[in-house]
C-alpha positions in Angstrom: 203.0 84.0 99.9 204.0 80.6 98.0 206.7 80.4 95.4 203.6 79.8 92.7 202.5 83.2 91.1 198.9 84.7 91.2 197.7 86.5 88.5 195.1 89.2 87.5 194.5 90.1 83.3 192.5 92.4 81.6 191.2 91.2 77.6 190.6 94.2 75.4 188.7 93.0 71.8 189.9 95.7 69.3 188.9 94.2 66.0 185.5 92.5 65.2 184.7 91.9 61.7 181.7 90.6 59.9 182.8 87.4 58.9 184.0 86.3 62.7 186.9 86.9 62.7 188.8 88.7 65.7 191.7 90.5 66.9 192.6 90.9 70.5 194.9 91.5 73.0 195.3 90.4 76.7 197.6 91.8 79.4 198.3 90.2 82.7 200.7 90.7 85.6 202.2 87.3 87.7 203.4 88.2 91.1 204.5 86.3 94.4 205.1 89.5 96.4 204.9 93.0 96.4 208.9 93.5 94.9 209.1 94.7 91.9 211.8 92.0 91.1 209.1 89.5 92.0 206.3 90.9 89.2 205.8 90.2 86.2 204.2 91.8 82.8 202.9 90.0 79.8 200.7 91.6 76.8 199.9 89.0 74.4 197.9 89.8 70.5 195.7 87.1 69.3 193.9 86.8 66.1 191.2 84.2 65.3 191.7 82.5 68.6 195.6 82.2 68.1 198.3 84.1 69.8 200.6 85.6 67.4 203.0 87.3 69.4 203.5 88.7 72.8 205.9 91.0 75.1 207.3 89.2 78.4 209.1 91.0 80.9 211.4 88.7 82.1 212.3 88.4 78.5 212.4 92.2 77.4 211.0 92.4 73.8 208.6 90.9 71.9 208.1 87.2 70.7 205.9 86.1 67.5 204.9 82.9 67.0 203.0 83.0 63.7 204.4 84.7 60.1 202.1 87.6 61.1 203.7 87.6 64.8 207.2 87.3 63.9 207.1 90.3 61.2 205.4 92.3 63.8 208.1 91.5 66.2 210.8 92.3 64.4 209.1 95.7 63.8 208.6 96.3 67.6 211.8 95.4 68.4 213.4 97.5 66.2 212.0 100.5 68.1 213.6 101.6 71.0 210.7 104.0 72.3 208.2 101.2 72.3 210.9 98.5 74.0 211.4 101.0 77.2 207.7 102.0 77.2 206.4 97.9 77.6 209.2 97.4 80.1 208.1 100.1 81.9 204.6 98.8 82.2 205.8 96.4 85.1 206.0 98.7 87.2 203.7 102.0 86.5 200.3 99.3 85.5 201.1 96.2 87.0 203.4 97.0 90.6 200.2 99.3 91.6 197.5 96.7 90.5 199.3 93.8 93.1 199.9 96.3 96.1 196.2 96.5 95.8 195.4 93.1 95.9 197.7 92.6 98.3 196.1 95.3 100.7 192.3 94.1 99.9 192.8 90.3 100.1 196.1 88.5 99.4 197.3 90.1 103.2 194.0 88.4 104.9 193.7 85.5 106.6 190.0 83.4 107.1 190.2 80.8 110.0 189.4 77.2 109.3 185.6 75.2 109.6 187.1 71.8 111.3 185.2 69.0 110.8 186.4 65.8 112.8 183.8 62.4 112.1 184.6 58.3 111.6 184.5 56.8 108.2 184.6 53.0 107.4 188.3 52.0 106.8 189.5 49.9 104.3 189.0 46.2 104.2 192.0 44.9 106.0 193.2 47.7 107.7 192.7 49.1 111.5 189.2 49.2 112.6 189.0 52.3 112.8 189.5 55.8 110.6 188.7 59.1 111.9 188.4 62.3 109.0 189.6 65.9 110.5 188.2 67.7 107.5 188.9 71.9 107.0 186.9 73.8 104.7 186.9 77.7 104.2 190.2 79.0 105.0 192.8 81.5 103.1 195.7 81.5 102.7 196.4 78.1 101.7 199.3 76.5 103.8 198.0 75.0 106.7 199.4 71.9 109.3 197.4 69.3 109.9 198.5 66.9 113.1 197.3 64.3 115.2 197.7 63.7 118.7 197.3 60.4 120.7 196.9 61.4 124.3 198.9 64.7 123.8 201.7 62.8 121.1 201.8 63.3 117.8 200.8 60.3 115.6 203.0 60.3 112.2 202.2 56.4 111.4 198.9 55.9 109.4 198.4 59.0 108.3 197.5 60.1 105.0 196.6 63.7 104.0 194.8 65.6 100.8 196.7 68.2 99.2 195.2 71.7 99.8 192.2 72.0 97.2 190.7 75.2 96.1 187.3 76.0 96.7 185.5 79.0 95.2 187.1 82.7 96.2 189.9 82.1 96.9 189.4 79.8 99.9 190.2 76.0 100.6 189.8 72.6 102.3 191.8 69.7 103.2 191.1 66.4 104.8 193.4 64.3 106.7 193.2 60.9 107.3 194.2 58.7 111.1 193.7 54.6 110.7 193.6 53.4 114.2 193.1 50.7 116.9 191.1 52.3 119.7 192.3 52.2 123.1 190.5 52.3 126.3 190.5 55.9 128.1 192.7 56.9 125.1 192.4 60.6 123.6 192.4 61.4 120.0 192.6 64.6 118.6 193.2 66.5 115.5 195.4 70.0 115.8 195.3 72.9 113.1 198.4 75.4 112.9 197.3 78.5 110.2 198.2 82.1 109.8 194.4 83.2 111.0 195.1 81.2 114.3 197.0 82.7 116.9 197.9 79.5 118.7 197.0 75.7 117.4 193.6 75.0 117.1 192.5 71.4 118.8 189.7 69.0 118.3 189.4 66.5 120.5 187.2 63.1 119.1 184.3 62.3 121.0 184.4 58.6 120.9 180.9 57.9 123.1 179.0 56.8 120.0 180.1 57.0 116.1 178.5 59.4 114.2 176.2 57.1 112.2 175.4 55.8 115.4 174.1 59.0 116.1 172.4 60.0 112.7 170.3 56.7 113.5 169.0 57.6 116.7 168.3 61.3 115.4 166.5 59.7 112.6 164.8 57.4 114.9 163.6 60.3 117.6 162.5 62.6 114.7 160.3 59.7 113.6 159.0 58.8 116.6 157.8 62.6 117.7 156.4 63.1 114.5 154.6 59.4 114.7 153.2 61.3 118.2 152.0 64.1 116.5 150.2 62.4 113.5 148.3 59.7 116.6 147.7 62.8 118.8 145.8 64.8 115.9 144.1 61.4 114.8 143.0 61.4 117.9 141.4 64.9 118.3 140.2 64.7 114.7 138.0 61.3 115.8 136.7 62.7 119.3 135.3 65.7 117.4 133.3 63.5 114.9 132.2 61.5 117.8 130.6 64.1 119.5 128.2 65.3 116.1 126.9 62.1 115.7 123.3 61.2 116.3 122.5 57.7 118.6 119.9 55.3 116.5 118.2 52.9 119.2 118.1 49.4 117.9 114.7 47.7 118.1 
């Protein structure tokens, strides 16, 4: 995984009084792997929306951070027994809780949705920008290239950083300005942990993409403009044939 820690907590209200106030405490576990070394346990005590004091891990006793927090603090420190049984908590709640994840989800891999379309550039740059767009894949690092007739482009190239979509997957869009060529060969190629070799998708230059929307805007209009003349016309031969002829004198 990356070097940034995923997390998981649990919140556990033990207090609620009449007049609001509240008393609670949240434990959570940060991990980058599945080492022990790499894990790590926090339980933190809040009252009234404020944290008062918590135990760290990586620090080995507790912290308080308000009058209340700091006398209770010192108390907890002062006790041997409840020092070794918070430390051990890395291991016996937390250690079990993120080889889990890891087995269920963290150790899966979704392949990416490429999307590869022309936008309008800038004013003033190359007169042409193609999009290669990736939505819906996990885990997050991912290589984005371009390739100019089997070459890889590295000038005019600008790329997102990998945003987070909802569970746990993400996009990312990368941007080519260009100068089209003649007979030339654009495409856009994908390296991820789901893919077992580079994925590639090669632009279709024949018409641009709004060129296309038009004309399938136009031909939807135009069959259903067919459709509305065709049943005008059956509705109006139909009448025709109930009415009754009224020689003129």
């Amino acid at each position: 995984m990356a070097s940034s820690f995923l997390s998981f907590s649990l919140l556990f209200i033990t207090v609620y009084t009449a007049d609001g106030f509240m008393h609670y405490a949240e434990t959570s576990c940060e991990f980058n792997s599945t080492n022990l070394e790499n894990v790590r346990y926090i339980r933190s005590y809040y009252y009234n929306k404020l944290e008062i004091l918590n135990f760290d891990s990586s620090v080995g006793k507790y912290v308080g951070y308000t009058e209340l927090g700091v006398m209770n603090a010192k108390r907890f420190n002062n006790d041997p027994s409840e020092l070794a049984a918070m430390n051990a908590q890395r291991e016996t709640y937390c250690l079990n809780n993120v080889k889990n994840d890891y087995n269920k989800a963290l150790t899966k891999s979704v392949k990416p949705y490429v999307r590869l379309h022309s936008v309008a550039p800038p004013a003033g740059k190359h007169p042409s920008m193609l999009v290669c767009s990736l939505y819906s894949f996990y885990p997050k690092t991912i290589i984005v290239k371009w390739l100019r007739d089997g070459q890889e482009v590295t000038s005019d190239v600008t790329s997102t950083e990998e945003m987070a979509d909802a569970d746990w997957y993400y996009q990312i869009h990368s941007h080519l300005e260009y100068t089209p060529r003649s007979g030339e060969k654009i495409s856009c190629k994908v390296e991820h942990a789901s893919l077992s070799e580079p994925l590639i998708t090669d632009w279709d230059p024949s018409l641009p993409e709004s060129e296309r929307n038009k004309i399938a805007i136009g031909a939807s209009g135009l069959i259903l403009g067919l459709i509305l003349s065709l049943a005008g016309f059956i509705y109006y031969k139909r009448k025709s044939r109930g009415r009754i002829l009224v020689p003129s004198n």
